[in-house]
C-alpha positions in Angstrom: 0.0 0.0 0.0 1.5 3.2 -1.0 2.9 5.6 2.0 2.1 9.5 2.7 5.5 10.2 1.2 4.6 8.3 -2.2 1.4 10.1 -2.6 1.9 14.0 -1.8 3.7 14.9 -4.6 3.7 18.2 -6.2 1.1 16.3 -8.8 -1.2 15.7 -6.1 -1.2 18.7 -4.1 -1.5 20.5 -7.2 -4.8 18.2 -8.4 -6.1 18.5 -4.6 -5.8 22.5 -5.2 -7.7 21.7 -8.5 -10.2 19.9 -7.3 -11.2 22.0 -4.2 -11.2 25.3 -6.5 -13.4 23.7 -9.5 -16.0 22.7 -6.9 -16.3 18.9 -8.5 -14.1 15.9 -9.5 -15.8 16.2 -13.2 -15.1 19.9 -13.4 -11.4 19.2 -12.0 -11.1 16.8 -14.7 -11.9 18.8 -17.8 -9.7 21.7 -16.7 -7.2 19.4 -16.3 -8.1 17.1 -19.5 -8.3 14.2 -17.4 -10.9 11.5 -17.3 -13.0 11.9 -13.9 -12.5 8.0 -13.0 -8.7 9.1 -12.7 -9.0 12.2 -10.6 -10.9 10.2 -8.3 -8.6 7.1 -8.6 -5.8 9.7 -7.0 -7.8 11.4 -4.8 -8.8 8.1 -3.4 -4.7 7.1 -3.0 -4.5 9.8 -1.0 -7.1 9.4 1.2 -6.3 5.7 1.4 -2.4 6.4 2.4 -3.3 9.2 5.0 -6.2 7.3 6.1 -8.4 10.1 6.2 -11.0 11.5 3.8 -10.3 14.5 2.4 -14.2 15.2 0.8 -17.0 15.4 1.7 -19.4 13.3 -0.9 -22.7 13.5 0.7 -23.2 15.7 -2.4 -22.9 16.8 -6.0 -20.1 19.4 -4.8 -16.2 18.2 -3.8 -16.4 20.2 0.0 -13.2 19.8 1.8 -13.3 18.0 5.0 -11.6 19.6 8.1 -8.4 17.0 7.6 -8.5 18.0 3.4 -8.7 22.1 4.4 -5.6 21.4 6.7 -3.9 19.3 4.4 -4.7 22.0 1.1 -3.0 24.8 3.6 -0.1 22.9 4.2 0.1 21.2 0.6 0.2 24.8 -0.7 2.8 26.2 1.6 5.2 23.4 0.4 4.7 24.2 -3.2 5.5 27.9 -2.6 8.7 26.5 -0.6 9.0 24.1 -4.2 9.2 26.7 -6.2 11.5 29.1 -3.5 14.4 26.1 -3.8 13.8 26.0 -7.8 13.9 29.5 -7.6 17.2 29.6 -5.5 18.9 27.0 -7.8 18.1 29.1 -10.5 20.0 32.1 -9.4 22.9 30.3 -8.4 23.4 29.2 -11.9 22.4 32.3 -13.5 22.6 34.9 -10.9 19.3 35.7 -12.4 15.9 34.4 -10.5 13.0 32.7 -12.1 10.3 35.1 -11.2 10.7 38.0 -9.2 7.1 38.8 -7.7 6.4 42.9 -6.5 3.8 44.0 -4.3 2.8 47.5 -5.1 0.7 49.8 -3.1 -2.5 51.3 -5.2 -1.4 54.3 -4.5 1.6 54.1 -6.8 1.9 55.0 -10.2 0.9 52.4 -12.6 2.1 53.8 -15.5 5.6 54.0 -14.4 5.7 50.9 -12.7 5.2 49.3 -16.2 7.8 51.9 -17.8 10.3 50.2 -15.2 9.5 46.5 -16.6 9.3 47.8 -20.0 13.7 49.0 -19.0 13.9 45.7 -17.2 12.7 43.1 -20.2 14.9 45.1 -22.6 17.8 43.4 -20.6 16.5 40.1 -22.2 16.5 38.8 -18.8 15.4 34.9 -17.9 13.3 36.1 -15.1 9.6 36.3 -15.0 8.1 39.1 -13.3 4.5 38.9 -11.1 3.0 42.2 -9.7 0.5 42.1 -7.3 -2.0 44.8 -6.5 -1.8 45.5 -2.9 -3.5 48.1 -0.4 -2.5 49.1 3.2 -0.7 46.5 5.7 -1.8 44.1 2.9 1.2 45.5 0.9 3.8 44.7 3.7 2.3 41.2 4.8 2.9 39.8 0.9 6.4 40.8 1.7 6.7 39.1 5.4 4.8 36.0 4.1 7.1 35.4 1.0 4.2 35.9 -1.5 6.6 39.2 -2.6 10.5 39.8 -3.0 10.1 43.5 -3.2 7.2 45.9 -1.8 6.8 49.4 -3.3 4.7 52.3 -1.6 4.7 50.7 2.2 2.5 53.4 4.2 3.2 50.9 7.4 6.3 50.5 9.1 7.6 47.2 8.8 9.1 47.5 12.3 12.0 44.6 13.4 10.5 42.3 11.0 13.4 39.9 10.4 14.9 39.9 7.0 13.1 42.8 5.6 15.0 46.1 4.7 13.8 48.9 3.6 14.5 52.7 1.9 12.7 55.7 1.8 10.3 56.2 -1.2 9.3 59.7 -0.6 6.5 62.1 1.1 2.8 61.8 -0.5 0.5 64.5 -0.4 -3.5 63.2 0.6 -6.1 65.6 -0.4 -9.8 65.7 1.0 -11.9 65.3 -2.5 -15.2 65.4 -4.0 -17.1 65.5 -6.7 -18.4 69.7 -7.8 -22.0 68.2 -7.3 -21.5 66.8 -4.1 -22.9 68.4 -0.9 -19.9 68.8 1.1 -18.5 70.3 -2.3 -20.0 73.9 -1.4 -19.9 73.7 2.9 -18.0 76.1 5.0 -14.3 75.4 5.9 -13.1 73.1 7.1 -15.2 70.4 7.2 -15.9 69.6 10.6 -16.3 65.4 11.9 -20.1 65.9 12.7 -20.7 67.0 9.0 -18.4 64.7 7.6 -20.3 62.0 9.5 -23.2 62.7 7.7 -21.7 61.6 4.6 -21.0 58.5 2.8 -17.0 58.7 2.6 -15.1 55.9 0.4 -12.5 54.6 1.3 -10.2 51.4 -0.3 -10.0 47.8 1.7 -6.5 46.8 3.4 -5.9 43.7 1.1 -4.2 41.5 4.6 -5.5 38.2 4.7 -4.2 37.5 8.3 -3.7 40.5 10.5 -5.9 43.6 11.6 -7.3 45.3 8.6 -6.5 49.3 9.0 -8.8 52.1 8.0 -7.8 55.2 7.5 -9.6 58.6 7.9 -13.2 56.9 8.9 -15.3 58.2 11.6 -17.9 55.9 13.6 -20.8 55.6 12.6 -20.2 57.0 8.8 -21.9 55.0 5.9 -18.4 53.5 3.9 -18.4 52.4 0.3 -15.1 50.2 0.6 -13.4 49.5 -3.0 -10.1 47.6 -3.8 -7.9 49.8 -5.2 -7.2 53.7 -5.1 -7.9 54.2 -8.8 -11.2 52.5 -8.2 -11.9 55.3 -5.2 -11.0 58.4 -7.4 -13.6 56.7 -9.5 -16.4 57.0 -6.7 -15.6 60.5 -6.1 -15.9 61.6 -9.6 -18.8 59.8 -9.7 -20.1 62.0 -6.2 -20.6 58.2 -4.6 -18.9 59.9 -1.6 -16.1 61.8 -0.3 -12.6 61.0 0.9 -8.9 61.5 0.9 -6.8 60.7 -2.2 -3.2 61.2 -2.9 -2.8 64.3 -4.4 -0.8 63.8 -7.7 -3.3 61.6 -8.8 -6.0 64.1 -7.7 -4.1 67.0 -9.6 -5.5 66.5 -13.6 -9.2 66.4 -12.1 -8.8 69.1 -9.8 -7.6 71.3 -12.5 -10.2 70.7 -14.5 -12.9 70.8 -12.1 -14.1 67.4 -11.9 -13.3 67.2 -8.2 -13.4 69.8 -5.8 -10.9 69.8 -2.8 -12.1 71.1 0.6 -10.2 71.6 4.1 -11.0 69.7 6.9 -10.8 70.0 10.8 -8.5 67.3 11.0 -4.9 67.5 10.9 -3.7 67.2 6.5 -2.4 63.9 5.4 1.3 63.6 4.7 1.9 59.8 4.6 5.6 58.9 4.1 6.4 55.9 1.8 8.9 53.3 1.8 10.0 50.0 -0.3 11.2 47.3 1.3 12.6 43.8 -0.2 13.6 40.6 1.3 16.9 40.5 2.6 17.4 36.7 3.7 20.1 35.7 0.7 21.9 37.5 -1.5 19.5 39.2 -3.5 19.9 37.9 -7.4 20.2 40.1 -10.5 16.5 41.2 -11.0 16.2 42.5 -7.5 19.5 43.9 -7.8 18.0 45.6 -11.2 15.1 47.2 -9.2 17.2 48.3 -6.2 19.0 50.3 -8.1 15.8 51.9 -10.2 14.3 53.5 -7.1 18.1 54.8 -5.8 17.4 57.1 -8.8 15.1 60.5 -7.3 13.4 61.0 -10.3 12.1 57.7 -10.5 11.0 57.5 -6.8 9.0 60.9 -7.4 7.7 59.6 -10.9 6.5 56.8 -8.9 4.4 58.9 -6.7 3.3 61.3 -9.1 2.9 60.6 -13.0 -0.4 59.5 -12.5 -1.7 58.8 -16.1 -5.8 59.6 -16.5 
């Protein structure tokens, strides 16, 4: 009978991700052009060596058991920890890493983020590059958990956090916004908490996954429309879905124009200081190394925190 350390392979961790995200063997099967009878065949080997059952079949739908939740959150950390030793191989043969995965804060400019990987592929590099869209502490913990090897546009301090390092990005500007239509758009200066309370105020979700979410500029009680990202909340306010503070750079073209009004509040003005921050564990490879040196440069940190593009 075949042991716990012939069945979890990489195969079968990856077909017991497959199967718990299609919702069905059958379903699991055509995405992964398999007949069902076989999907089941190695779920069942599985089960058998680990004497356990890992679904639930009462049902049409594949639900995970308690033992098959604990065994997908453990079979996915040792995949990530798969691909981190193929990943370190890599470099020491190349000096180059496989993929090189960057958390960047919503805040940041898009549009020269992709002008930096634009410079970087013109190397003709053999590394792969994964951005993630990240808001809040949600941008730091991708870093701290290893889902990121570099973090851009950190608003929270990553403290003693062990193997982290970090430089300073720059000072950004928030601005309290509206739309012109908007009732707050034509009240008396500065906005005072009780008449801001009155208001629906948007504001964009921390994207952690395990810690404390943090909110930012909310009062209790206030009706919140929470969106993901920081473009999506500039959005909302040009729309007059609500008010709310949004960096100022990205602000600017619609303030100029008149499409957003900007009014002073009681509270004290937002200058929120950025950082980046990167692993620091091993040497870091040539595509971090690349990066590292990008935001040394002044013009591109400040590019980076205002050429918003509209």
């Amino acid at each position: 009978m075949p042991t716990a350390r012939d069945v979890l392979t990489p195969e079968a961790l990856s077909l017991l991700q497959a199967v718990a995200q299609a919702g069905s063997f059958a379903a699991a099967a055509r995405e992964l052009a398999l007949v069902p009878s076989a999907v089941t065949y190695r779920i069942r080997q599985i089960e058998d060596a680990l004497d356990v059952l890992l679904f639930d079949r009462s049902s049409r739908q594949a639900k995970l058991t308690e033992a098959g939740t604990e065994l997908l959150r453990e079979g996915g950390r040792l995949l990530l920890e798969i691909d981190a030793v193929a990943n370190r191989v890599k470099r020491v043969a190349t000096g180059w890493e496989s993929e090189l995965t960057i958390a960047v804060d919503t805040v940041i400019s898009c549009s020269t983020v992709m002008e930096l990987s634009q410079a970087f592929f013109e190397l003709a590099p053999t590394t792969r590059l994964r951005m993630r869209d990240e808001s809040l502490s949600g941008t730091l913990e991708a870093l701290t958990l290893g889902q990121a090897d570099l973090a851009i546009g950190l608003a929270i301090e990553p403290g003693n956090a062990a193997g982290i390092q970090t430089g300073v990005l720059g000072d950004l500007q928030f601005v309290f916004a509206m739309a012109p239509h908007h009732p707050l758009a034509n009240a008396k200066e500065p906005l005072k908490d009780d008449l801001l309370q009155k208001h629906r105020a948007v504001a964009v979700a921390d994207s952690v996954q395990r810690g404390t979410a943090v909110t930012l500029g909310l009062l209790a009680g206030q009706d919140v429309l929470t969106v993901p990202t920081m473009r999506a909340k500039l959005d909302a306010l040009l729309r007059g879905l609500g008010a709310g503070f949004v960096p100022e750079p990205m602000a600017r073209p619609y303030i100029e124009t008149g499409r957003l009004a900007v009014k002073q509040v009681q509270r004290t003005t937002r200058l929120v200081r950025l950082c980046y921050a990167w692993r620091s564990s091993a040497a870091p490879g040539r595509a971090l190394q690349w990066w590292l040196a990008q935001l040394e440069s002044p013009a591109t940190r400040r590019a980076l925190l205002e050429q918003h593009r509209t």
